[in-house]
N, C-alpha and C positions, 0 to 999 in steps of 0.2 A: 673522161677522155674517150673520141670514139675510136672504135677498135684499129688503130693503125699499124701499119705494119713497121718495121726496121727501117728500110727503106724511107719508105714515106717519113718516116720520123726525121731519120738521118737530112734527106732532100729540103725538110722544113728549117732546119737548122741550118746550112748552108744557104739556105737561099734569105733568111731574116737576117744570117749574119754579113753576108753581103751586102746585103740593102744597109746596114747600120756601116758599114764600112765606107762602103760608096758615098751615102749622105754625111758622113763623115769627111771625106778628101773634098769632097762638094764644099764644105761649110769651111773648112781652111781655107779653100783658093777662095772662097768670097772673102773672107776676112784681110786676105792680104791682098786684096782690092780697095778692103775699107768699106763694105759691105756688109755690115756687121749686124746686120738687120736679120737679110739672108742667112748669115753664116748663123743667126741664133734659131732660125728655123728648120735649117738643113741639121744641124745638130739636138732639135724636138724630134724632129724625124727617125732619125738615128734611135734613139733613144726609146721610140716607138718599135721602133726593128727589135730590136733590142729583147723589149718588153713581150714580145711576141713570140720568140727566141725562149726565151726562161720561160714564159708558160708551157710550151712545148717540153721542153726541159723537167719542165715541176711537173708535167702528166707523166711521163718516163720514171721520174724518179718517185711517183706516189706507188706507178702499178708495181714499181720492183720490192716498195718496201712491203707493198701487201702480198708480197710472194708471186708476183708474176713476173717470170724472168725476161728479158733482154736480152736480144740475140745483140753479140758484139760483133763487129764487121769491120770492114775496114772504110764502108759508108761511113756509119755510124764516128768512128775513131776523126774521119774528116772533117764530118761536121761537129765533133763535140773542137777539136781544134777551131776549124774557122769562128766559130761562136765566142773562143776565150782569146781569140785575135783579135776578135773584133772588138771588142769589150777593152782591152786596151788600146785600141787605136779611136774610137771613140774618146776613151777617157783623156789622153795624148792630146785628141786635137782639142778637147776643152781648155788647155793647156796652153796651149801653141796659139787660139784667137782670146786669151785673155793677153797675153806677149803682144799681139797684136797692137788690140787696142788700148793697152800702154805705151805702147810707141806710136801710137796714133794722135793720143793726147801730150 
């Protein structure tokens, strides 16, 4: 991981956890358009955020275990939230366009 600060760490996980959110409520309202093409892209997407999100995450949690501490903040605290929001609202909407397109069919 390159030497990132608290900050920056924090800022990356907010801002991938958003994008998984976003392309998240994106891939619902396709779906209950019927859209279900979309809605299975918009939610690769997600997913992608996501994935992006946890490596971040797994650099954070490698340098703590090799004894390099973590400054805690109230950044930080934001973003490790928004990330485990988003993670369920992701999983939720995988959820909510399989409903979908069972009532589709």
């Amino acid at each position: 991981m390159t030497d990132q600060s608290s900050l920056e760490i924090a800022m990356l996980l907010i801002m991938y956890g958003g994008e998984a959110k976003s392309c998240a409520i994106e891939a619902i309202s396709a779906a209950k358009q019927g859209d279900f093409e979309k809605a299975e892209s918009k939610l690769s997407q997600a997913q992608a955020a996501l994935l992006e999100a946890h490596h971040t995450q797994t650099d954070m949690l490698t340098k703590e275990a090799q004894g390099e501490r973590n400054e805690i903040n109230l950044f930080m605290i934001h973003g490790q939230d928004h990330l485990m929001t988003s993670i369920a609202f992701v999983d939720l909407a995988k959820e909510i366009i399989e409903l979908h397109q069972k009532l589709e069919n």
